[in-house]
N, C-alpha and C positions, 0 to 999 in steps of 0.2 A: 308454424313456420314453413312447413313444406306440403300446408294444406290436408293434413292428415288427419282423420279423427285419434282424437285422446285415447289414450288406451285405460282398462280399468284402473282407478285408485282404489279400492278397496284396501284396506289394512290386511296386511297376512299375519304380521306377529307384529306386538311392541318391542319397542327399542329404545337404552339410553346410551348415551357416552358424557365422560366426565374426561377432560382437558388435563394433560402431562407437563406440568411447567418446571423449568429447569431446577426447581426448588429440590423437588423427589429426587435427585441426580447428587445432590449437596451433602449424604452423608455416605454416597457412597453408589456405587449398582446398586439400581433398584433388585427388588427377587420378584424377574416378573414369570416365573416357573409358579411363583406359590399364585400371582395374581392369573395364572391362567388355567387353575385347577378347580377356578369355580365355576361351573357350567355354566353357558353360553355366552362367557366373556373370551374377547378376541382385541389383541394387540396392535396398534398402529402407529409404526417411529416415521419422524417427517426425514431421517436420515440427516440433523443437524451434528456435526462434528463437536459444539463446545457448548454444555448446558449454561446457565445463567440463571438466577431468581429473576422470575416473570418470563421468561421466554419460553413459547412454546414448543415442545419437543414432540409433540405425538398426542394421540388419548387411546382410551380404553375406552371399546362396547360391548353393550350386553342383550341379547334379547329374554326373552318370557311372556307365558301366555297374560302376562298385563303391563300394565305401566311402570306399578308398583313394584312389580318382583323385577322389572327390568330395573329399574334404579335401587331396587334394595341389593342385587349381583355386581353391579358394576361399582358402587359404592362400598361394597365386601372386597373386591380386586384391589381398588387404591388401595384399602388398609393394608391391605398384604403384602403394597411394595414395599 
């Protein structure tokens, strides 16, 4: 776009995230204290005022030194909420 060369893509760490849908919200706050005590999971609210089933409110990601451990963390968080 402004004629530059690409900078490296190289991979530094894996990373997953799994999607917050207003469903998690339906019995209540979620506990995302217990969903952030698992290492290298980090929180992201879209700052929606009113959940709903099916709407999206945010997700949770995770990194780790593979694919695997990044979606077996991030997949440990949701249960937590």
């Amino acid at each position: 776009m402004c004629n530059l060369p690409l900078g490296d893509t190289a991979l530094i760490t894996s990373a997953a995230i799994v999607n917050l849908l207003g469903d998690v919200w339906l019995k209540g706050e979620p506990n995302f204290a217990a969903a952030l005590a698992v290492p290298g999971v980090r929180l992201h609210l879209y700052e929606k005022h009113a959940p709903r089933a099916g709407r999206k409110m945010g997700h949770l990601s995770a990194i780790g030194p593979t694919p695997e451990e990044a979606l077996e963390r991030v997949l440990e968080a949701k249960k937590k909420l």
